[in-house]
C-alpha positions as CSV (number, residue, x, y, z in Angstrom):
1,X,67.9,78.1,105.6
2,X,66.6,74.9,107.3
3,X,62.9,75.0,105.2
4,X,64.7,75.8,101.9
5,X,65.2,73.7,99.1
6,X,66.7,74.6,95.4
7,X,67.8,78.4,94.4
8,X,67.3,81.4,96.3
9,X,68.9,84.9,95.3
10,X,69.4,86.5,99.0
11,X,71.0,90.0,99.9
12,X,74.0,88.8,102.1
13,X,77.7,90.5,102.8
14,X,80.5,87.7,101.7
15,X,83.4,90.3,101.5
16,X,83.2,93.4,103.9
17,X,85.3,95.3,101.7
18,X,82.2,94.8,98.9
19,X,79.5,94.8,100.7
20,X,76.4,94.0,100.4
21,X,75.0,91.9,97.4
22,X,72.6,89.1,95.8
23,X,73.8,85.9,96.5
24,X,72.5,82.5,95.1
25,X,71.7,79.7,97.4
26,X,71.2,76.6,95.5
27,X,70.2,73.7,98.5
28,X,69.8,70.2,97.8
29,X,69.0,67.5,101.1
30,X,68.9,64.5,98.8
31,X,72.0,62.4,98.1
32,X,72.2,64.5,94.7
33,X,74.0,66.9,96.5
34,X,77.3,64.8,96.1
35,X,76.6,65.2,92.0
36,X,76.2,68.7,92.5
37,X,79.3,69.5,94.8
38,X,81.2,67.1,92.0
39,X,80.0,68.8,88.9
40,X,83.2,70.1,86.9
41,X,83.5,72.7,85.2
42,X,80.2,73.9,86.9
43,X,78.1,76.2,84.9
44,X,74.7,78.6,85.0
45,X,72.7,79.1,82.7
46,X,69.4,81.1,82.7
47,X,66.4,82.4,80.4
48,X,63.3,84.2,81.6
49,X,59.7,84.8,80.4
50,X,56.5,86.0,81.5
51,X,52.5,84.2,81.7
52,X,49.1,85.8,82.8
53,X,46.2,83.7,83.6
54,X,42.8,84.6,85.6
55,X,44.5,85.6,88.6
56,X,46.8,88.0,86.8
57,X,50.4,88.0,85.2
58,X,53.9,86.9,86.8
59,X,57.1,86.8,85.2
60,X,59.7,83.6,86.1
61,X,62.9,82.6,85.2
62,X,64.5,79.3,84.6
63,X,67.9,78.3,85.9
64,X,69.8,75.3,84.8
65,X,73.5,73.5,85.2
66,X,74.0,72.1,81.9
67,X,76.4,68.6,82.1
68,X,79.7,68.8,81.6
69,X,79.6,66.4,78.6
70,X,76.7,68.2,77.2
71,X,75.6,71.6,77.3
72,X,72.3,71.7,76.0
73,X,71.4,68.5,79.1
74,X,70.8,69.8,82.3
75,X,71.6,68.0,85.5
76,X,69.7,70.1,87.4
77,X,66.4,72.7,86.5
78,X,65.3,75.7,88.8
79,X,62.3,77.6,88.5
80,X,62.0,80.9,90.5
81,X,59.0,83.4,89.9
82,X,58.9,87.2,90.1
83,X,55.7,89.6,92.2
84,X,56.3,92.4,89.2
85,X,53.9,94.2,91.8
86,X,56.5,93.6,94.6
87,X,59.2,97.0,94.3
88,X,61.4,94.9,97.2
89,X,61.8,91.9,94.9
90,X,62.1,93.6,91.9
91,X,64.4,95.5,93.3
92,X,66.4,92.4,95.0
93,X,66.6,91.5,91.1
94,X,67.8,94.7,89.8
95,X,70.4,94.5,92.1
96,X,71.7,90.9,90.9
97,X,71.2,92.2,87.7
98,X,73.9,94.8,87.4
99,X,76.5,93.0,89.3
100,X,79.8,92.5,88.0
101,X,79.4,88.7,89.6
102,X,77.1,86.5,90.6
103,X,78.2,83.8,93.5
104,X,76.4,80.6,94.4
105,X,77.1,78.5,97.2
106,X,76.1,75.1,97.4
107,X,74.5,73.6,100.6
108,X,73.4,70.4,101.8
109,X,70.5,69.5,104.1
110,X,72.7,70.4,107.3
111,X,73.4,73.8,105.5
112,X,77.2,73.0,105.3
113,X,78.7,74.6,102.5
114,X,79.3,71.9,99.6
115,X,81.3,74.4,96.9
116,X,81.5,78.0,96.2
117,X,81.4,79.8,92.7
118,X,81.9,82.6,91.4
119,X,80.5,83.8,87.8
120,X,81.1,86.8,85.4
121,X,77.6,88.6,84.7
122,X,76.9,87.9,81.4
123,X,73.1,86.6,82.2
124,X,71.5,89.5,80.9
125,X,68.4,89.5,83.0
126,X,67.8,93.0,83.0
127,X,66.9,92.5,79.5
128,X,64.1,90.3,80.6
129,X,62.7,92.2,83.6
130,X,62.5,95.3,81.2
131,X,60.5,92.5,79.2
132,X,58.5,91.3,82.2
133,X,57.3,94.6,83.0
134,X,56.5,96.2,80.3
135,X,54.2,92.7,79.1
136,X,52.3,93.3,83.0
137,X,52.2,96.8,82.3
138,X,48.4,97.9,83.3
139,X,47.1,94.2,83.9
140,X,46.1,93.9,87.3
141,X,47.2,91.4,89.3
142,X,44.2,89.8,91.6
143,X,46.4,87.4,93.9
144,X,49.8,86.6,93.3
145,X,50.0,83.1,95.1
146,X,46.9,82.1,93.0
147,X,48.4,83.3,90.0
148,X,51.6,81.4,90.6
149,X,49.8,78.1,91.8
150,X,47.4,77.8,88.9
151,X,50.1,78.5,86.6
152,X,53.1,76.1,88.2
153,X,49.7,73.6,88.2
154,X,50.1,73.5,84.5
155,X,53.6,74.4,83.4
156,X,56.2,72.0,85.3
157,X,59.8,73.4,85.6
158,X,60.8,70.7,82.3
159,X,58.2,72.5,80.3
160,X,59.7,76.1,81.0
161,X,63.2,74.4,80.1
162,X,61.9,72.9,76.9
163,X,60.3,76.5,75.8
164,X,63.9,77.5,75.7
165,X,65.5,81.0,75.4
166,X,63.5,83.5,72.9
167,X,66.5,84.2,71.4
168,X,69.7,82.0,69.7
169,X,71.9,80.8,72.6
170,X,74.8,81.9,70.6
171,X,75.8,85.3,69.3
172,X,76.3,86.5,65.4
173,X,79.9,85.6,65.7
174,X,79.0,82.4,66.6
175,X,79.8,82.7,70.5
176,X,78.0,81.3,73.6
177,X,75.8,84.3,74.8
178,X,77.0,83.3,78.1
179,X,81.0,83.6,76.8
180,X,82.5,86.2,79.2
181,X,83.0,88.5,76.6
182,X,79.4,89.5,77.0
183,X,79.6,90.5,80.4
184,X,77.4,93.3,82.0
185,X,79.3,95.7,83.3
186,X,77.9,98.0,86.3
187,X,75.2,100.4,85.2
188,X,76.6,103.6,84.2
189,X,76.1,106.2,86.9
190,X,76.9,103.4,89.3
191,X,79.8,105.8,90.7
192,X,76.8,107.9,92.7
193,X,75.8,105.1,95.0
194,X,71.6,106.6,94.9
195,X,72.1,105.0,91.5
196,X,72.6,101.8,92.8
197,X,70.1,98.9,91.5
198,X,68.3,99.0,94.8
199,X,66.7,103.0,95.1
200,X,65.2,102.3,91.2
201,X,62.3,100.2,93.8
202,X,62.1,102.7,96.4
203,X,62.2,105.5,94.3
204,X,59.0,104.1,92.5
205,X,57.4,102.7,95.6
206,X,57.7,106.4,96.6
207,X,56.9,108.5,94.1
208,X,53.2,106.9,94.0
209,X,52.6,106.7,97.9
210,X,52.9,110.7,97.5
211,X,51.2,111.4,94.2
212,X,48.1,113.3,94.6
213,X,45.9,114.6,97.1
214,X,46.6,113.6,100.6
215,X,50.5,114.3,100.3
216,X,51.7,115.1,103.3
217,X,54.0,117.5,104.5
218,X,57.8,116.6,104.8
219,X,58.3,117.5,108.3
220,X,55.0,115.3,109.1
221,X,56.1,112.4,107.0
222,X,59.6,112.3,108.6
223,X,58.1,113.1,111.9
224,X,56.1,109.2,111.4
225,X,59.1,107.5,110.1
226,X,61.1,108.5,112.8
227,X,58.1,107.3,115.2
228,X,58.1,103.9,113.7
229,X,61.9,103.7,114.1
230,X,62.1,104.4,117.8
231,X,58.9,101.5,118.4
232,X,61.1,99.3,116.3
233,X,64.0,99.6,118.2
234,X,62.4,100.2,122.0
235,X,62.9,96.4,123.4
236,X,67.2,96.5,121.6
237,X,70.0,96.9,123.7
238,X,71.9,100.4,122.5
239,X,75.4,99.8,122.9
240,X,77.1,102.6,121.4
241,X,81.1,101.4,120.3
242,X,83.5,103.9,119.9
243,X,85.7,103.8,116.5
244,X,88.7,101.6,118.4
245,X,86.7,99.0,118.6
246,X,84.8,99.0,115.6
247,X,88.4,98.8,114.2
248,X,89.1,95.3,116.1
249,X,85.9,94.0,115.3
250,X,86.8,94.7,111.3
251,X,90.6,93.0,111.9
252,X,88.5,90.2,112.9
253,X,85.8,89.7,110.4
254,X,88.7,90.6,107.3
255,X,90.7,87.9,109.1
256,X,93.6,90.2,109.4
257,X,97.0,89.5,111.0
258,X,96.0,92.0,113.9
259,X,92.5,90.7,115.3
260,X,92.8,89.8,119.1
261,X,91.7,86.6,120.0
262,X,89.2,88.1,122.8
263,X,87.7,90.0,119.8
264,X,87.0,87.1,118.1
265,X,84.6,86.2,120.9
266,X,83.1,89.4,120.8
267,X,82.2,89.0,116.7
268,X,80.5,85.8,117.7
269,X,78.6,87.0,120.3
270,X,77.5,90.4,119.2
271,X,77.0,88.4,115.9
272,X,74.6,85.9,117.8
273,X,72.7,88.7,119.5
274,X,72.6,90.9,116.4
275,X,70.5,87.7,114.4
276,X,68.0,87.5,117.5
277,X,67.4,91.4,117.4
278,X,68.8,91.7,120.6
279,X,71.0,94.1,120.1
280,X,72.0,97.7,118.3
281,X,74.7,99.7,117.6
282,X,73.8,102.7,117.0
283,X,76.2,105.3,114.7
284,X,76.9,109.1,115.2
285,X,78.0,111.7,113.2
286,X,81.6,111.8,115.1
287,X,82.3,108.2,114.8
288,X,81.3,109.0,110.9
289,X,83.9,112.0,110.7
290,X,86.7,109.3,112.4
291,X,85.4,106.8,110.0
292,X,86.4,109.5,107.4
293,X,90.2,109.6,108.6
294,X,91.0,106.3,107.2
295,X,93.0,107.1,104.0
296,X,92.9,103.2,102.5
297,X,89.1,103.3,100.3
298,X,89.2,99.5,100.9
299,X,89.9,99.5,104.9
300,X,87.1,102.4,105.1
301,X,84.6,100.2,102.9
302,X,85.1,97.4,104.8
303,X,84.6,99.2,108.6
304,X,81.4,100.8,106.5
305,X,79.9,97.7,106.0
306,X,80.6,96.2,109.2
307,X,79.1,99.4,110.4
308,X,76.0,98.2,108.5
309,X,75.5,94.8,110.0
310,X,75.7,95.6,113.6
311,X,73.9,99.2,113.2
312,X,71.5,98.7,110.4
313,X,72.1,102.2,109.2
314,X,70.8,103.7,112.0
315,X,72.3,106.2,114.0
316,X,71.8,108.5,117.1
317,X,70.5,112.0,116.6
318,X,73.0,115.2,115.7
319,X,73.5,117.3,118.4
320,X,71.5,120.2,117.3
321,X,68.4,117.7,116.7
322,X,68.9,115.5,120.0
323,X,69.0,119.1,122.1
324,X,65.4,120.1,120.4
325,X,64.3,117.1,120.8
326,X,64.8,117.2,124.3
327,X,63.6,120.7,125.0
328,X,60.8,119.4,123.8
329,X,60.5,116.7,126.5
330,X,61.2,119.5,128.9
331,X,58.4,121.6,128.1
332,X,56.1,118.6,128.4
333,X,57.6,118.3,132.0
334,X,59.2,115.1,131.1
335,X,62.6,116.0,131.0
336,X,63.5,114.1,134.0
337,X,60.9,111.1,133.5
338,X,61.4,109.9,130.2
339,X,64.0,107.9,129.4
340,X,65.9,108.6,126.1
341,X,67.7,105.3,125.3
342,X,66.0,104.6,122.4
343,X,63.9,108.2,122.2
344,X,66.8,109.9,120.3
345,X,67.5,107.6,117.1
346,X,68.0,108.3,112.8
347,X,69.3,107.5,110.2
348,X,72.9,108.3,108.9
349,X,71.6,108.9,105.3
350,X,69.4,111.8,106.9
351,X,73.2,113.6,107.9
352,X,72.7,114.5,103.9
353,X,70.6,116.7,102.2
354,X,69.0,117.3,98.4
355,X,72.7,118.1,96.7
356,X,73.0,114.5,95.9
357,X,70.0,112.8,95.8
358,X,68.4,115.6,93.6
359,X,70.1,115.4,90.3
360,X,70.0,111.3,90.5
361,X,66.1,111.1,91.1
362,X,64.5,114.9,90.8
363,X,61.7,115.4,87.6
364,X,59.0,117.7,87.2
365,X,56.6,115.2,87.2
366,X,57.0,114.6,90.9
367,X,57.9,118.1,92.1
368,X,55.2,118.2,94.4
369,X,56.0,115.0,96.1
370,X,59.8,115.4,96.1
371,X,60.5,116.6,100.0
372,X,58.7,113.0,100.7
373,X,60.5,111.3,98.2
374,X,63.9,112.5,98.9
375,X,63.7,111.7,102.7
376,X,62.6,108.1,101.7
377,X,65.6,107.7,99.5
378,X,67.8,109.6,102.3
379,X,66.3,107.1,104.2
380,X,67.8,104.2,102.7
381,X,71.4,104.8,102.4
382,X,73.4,102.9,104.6
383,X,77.2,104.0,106.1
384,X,78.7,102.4,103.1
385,X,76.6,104.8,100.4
386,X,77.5,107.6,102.7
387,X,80.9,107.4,102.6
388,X,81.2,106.7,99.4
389,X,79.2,110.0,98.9
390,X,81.9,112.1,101.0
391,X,84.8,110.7,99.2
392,X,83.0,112.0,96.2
393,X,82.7,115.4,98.1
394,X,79.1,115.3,99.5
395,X,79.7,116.3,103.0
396,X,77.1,115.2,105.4
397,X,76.2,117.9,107.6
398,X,78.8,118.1,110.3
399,X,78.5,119.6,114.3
400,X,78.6,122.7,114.6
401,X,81.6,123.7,116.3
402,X,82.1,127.6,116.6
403,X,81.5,126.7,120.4
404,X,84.5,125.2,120.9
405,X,86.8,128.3,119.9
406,X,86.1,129.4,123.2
407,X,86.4,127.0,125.1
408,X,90.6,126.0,123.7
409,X,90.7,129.1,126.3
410,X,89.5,127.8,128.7
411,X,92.4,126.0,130.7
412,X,94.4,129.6,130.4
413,X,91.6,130.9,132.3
414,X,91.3,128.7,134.6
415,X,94.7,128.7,135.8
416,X,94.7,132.3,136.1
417,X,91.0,132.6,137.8
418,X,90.6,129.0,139.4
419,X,86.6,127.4,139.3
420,X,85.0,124.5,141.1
421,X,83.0,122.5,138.8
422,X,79.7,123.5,138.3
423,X,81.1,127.2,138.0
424,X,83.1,126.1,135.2
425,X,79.9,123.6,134.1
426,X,77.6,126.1,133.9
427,X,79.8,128.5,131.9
428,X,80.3,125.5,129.6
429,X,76.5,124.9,129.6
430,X,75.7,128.4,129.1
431,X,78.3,128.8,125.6
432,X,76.5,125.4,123.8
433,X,73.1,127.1,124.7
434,X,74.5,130.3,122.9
435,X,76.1,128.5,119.9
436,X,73.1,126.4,119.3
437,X,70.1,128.5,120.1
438,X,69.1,129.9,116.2
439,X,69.4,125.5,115.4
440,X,67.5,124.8,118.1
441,X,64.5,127.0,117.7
442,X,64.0,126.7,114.0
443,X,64.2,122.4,115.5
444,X,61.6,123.3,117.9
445,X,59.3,124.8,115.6
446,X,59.2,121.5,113.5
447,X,58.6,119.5,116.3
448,X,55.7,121.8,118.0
449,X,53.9,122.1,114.7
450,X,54.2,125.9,113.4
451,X,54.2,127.8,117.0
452,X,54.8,131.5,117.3
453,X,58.5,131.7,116.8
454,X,58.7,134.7,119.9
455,X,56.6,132.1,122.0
456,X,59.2,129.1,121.5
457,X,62.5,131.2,121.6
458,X,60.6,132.3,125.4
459,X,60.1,128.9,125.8
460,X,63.4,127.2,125.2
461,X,65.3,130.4,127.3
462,X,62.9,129.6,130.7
463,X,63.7,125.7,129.7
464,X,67.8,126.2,128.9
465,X,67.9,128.7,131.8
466,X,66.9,125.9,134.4
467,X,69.3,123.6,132.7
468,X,72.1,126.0,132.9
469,X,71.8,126.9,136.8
470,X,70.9,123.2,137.5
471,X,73.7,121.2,139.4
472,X,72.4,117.9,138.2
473,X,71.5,116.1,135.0
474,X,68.6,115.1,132.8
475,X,67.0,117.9,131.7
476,X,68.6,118.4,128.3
477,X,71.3,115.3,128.4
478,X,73.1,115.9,125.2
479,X,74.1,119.6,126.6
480,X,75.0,118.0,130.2
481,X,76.8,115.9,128.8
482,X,79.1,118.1,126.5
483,X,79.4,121.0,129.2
484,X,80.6,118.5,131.8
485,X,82.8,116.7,129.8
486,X,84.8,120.3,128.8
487,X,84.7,120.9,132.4
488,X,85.5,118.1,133.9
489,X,88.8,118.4,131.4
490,X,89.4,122.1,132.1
491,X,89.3,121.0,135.9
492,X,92.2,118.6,135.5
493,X,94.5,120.6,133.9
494,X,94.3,119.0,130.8
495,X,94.5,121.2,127.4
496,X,91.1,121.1,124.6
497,X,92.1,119.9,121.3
498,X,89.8,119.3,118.3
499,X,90.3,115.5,119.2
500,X,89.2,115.8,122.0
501,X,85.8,117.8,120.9
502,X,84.9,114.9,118.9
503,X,85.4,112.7,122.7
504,X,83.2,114.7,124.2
505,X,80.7,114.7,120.9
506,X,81.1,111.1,121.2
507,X,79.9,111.0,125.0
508,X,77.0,113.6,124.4
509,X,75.9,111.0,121.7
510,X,76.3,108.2,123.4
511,X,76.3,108.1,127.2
512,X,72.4,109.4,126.8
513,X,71.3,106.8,124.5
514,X,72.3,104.0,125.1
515,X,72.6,100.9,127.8
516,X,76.2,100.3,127.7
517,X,79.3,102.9,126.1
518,X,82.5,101.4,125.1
519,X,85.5,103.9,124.6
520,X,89.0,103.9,125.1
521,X,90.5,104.3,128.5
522,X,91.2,107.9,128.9
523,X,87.6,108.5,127.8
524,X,86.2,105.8,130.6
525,X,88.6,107.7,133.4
526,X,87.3,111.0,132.5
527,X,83.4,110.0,132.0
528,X,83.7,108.1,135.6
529,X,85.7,110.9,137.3
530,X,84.3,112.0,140.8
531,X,83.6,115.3,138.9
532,X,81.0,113.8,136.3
533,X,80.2,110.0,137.5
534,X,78.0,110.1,134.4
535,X,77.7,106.2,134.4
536,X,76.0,106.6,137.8
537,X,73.9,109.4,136.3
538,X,72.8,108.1,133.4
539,X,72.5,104.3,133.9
540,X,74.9,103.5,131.8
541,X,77.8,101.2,131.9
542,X,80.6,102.6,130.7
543,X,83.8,100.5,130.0
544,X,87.2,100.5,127.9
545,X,88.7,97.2,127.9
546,X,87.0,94.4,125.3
547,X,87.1,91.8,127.9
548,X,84.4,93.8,129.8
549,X,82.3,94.3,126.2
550,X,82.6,90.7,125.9
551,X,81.4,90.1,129.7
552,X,78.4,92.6,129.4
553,X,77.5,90.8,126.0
554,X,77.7,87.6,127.9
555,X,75.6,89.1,130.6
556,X,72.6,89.8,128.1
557,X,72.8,87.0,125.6
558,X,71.8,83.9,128.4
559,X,70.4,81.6,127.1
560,X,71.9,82.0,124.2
């Protein structure tokens, strides 16, 4: 904020248990400030309209505070112009539109917060960017900088104030339009979060890249954005937090009468380190299915949209996708060479298929483009939308767990035929290769472009077959991982419980991925055990306690 100076709408999360939304900055860093953070009652006002000149057309609206003594004087005059080329802004704007509030805060030139407001939508401004648009409709715009320069050159912001609203300010009845009687509520569909404000843009920014010739195929167009995601996230820290923590990290940011003061540290500094791109936390679907246990919608919105921040909607690969994945790096002969922290990454809205997104966005006219268009809207939900979608009864597509039957037999057996380790490992490793082996080839022939099916179901039993009689790690991690862990549990007597599938989902997720793995502590003990030692494997620290997750975050964020 320290170059900014008068209004500016910005996405930003006030209230975890809202979420996201389009708040207005309004900075001053001259002494009016103090008039500003005085002015009582304070009130906003707004009117919008739309100019072309020989650089093309723009569309701009006009914010003013009228005085308190008299409405129709401003104290203050904003002018703020819209790119109606620009789906992001646009789509910014239809997002402030169809809120049920709009809240300013007021800043000064050290960016200290002056006053805070909050105002029933009644500003109507989707009526004028339906306006906007359809004037701009088909005129092409050459430069939008030069169109906005020429045309700020010779309209000043007093001008645009004087031209007034279009229409009466007041109402047949003789009411201010801006009486909160007249306020907008939410859009109508806005129950089926892919009908939020903010997919209108990407829907449209969609649908054209993949018109016509040229389209390409869904698993190729996935296959780039995936691609781009891992490059994008390659120089992060992954450090995967199981749900106990991202519980104290919410009782902290809702100010909650159970945050822990060393969890206070750890907001600031994962806070800190999440603004420099530093760091990641990446989801998965188990810590999604926990996320799902919490009966209170508001508690469950609010860890959703913490989720959000320190994730950014992105999330490990399922198991089924991560084991392809890395068959595939063992068929390359890189299974042992390549590392897979940040090699194995998605996005949670991908855990869903058409069922939803289909009846919000499907038409004929883009049939032919609608695999690409529907994994860019996938693309864009974030752990808020998605669980807002299962509550609704859109289940994302879970682990498959028909594996696990057998194994609840497991310690039975082995008390009445006892194993050493890798015996009990390998049988372990053996039953996920089973259970997964239809996923995993109809995965692989995705990934190795259209191969004979015989030749990769050939391939992936000579790659799984090493894997299964090998007694180390890091040919396919994700199954290691899993086998061990049901070993390593079977060994020590201990019973397997659905709970503790989802532990050992968690670890299979995690451990792999990422640079550090926080759990709780019966999880660390069994994941360090002389058995597994899959911290020493991996190169991962794994820890239980916050004080160490506030120590490692320390240990990365110097200088900070």
């Amino acid at each position: 904020m320290d170059f900014v100076e008068g209004l500016l709408p910005m996405p930003v999360v006030i209230n975890l248990e809202v979420g996201q939304e389009v708040v207005l900055f309004l900075k001053d860093k001259t002494p009016f400030i103090n008039t500003l953070a005085k002015t009582h009652p304070f009130k906003l006002r707004v009117h919008g309209g739309v100019a072309r000149n020989q650089f093309g057309c723009l569309g701009f609206f006009v914010f003013w505070i009228p005085s308190p003594f008299n409405e129709r004087v401003p104290i203050a005059t904003y002018d703020l112009y819209v790119n109606l080329r620009d789906e992001k802004i646009l789509g910014m704007w239809r997002e402030l539109a169809f809120q049920t509030h709009w809240h300013v805060l007021v800043l000064d030139r050290k960016n200290e917060q002056r006053n805070f407001l909050e105002f029933t939508n009644t500003f109507r401004i989707s009526d004028f960017l339906k306006e906007m648009e359809e004037y701009c409709r088909g005129i092409p715009v050459v430069d939008f900088e030069k169109t906005k320069s020429q045309f700020m050159a010779e309209k000043s912001v007093d001008d645009l104030f004087q031209a007034g609203p279009s229409s009466s300010p007041h109402s047949a009845s003789g009411l201010s339009v801006y009486d909160n009687r007249f306020a907008i509520p939410q859009a109508s569909d806005s129950s089926n979060p892919l009908r939020a404000a903010r997919f209108e843009s990407v829907f449209r920014e969609s649908a054209k890249r993949h018109a016509g010739v040229g389209n390409l195929p869904a698993a190729t167009h996935l296959d780039h954005k995936l691609r781009a995601l891992k490059t994008e996230v390659a120089e992060k820290k992954m450090i995967y937090l199981d749900v106990c923590h991202w519980i104290n990290l919410r009782h902290v940011w809702l100010q909650s009468r159970l945050a822990l003061p060393v969890y206070e540290q750890i907001v600031d500094r994962l806070n800190r380190l999440a603004e420099r791109k530093l760091v990641l936390c990446p989801l998965s679907v188990p810590i999604f299915e926990e996320l799902m246990k919490q009966i209170d919608p508001r508690s469950r919105t609010a860890t959703a949209n913490l989720m959000d921040i320190f994730s950014l909607g992105i999330s490990v690969m399922r198991f089924e996708e991560a084991f392809a994945e890395q068959c595939g790096s063992a068929l390359d002969g890189k299974g042992h060479d390549v590392p897979i922290k940040s090699g194995s990454v998605s996005k949670v809205g991908l855990w869903f298929g058409d069922d939803q997104v289909k009846p919000a966005w499907w038409s004929p006219e883009i049939s032919e483009a609608w695999d690409n268009v529907s994994i860019d809207l996938r693309w864009e939900l974030t752990v808020s939308d998605c669980q807002k979608l299962t509550a609704q009864g859109f289940i994302p597509r879970q682990e498959r767990k028909n594996v696990f039957a057998k194994w609840a037999d497991l310690p039975a057996q082995q008390r009445a035929t006892p194993k050493p380790f890798w015996e009990l490992s390998k049988k372990c490793r053996s039953d996920v290769v089973e259970d997964y082996a239809a996923e995993v080839i109809s995965q692989m022939k995705s990934i190795l472009g259209g191969e004979n099916q015989d030749e990769i179901r050939e391939s992936i039993i000579k790659v799984t077959g090493a894997m299964i009689e090998a007694k180390d790690y890091g040919r396919i991690p994700c199954c290691e991982v899993l086998a061990g862990m049901c070993a390593a549990r079977v060994l020590g007597g201990g019973k397997i419980r659905p709970n503790d599938i989802l532990d050992f989902l968690h670890a299979s997720a995690g451990i792999p991925s990422s640079e550090a793995y926080f759990c709780d502590g019966p999880m660390e003990h069994l994941v360090r055990s002389k058995d597994l030692k899959l911290d020493q494997h991996f190169g991962v620290r794994v820890h239980s306690k916050p004080e160490d997750l506030l120590s490692y975050l320390e240990s990365i964020s110097q200088p900070c």
